[in-house]
C-alpha positions in Angstrom: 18.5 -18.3 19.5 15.0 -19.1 19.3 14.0 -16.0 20.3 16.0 -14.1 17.1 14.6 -16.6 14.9 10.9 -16.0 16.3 11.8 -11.9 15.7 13.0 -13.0 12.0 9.6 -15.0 11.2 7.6 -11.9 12.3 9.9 -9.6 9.9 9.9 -12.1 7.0 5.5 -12.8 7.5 4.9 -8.4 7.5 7.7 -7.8 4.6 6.0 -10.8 2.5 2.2 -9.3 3.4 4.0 -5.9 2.4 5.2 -6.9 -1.1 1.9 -9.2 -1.7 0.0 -5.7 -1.2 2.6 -3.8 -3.8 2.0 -6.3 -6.1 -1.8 -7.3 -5.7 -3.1 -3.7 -4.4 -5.4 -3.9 -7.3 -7.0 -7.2 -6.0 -9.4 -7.7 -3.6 -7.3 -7.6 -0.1 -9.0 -8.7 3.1 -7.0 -9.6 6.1 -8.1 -13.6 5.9 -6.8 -13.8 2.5 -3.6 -11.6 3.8 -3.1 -14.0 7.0 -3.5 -17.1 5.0 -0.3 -16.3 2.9 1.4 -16.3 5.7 0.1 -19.0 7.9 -1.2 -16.7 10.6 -4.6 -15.9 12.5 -6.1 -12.6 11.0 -6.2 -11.6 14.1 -2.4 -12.0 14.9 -1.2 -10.7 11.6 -3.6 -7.7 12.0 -1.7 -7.0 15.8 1.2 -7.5 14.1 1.5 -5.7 11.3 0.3 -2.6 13.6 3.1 -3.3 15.8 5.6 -3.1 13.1 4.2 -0.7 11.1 2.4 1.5 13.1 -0.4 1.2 10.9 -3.3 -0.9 10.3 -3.4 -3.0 7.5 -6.5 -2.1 5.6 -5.3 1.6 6.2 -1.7 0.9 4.8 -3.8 -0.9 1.8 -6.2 2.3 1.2 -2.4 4.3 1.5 -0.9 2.2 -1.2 -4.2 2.7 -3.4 -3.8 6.4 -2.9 -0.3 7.2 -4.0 -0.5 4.3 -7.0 -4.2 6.1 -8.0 -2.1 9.7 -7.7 0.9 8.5 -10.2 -1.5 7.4 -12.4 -3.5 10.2 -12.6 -0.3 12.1 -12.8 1.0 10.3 -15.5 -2.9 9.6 -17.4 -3.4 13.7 -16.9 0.8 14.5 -18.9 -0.1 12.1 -21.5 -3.7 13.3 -22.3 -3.1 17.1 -21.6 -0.1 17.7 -22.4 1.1 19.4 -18.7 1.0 18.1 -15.7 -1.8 19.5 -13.1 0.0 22.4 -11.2 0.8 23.7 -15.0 -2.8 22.9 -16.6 -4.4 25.0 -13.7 -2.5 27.4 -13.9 -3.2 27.5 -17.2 -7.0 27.9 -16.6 -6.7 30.3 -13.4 -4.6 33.0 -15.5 -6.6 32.3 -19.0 -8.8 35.6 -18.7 
């Protein structure tokens, strides 16, 4: 039906914003650029997007930032240091 195919559209425009983000979260991401991939209003993807992810988008950007920004300080801190964080201050706390 028309209305199924509508719901489909709205799933396929969020889960294509969603992997843009993944992909480009280093970029620049503001919602006109974001909208125009998809052929919407910034305005209507912004409702959207809330809707169906019961998030903003610029907030589920800055989340995105935040866990890849963790792994790779994570990741940075093993290779440099030799431990990972937990380990390294413990390290320090208990080296009197």
């Amino acid at each position: 039906s028309y209305f199924k195919s509508l719901e489909l559209t709205k799933n396929g425009a969020i889960l294509t914003i969603k992997k843009y983000i993944l992909n480009h979260y280093e970029d620049d991401l503001y919602l006109e650029l974001l909208a125009d991939i998809v052929s919407l209003s910034p305005r209507y993807l912004s409702e959207l997007f809330k809707k169906e992810e019961g998030i903003g988008i610029i907030k589920y950007i800055r989340q995105i930032r935040m866990e890849k920004a963790k792994i790779l300080l994570v990741k940075t801190f093993r290779e440099v240091i030799g431990l990972p964080p937990e380990k390294y201050r413990q390290k320090i706390l208990h080296s009197d």
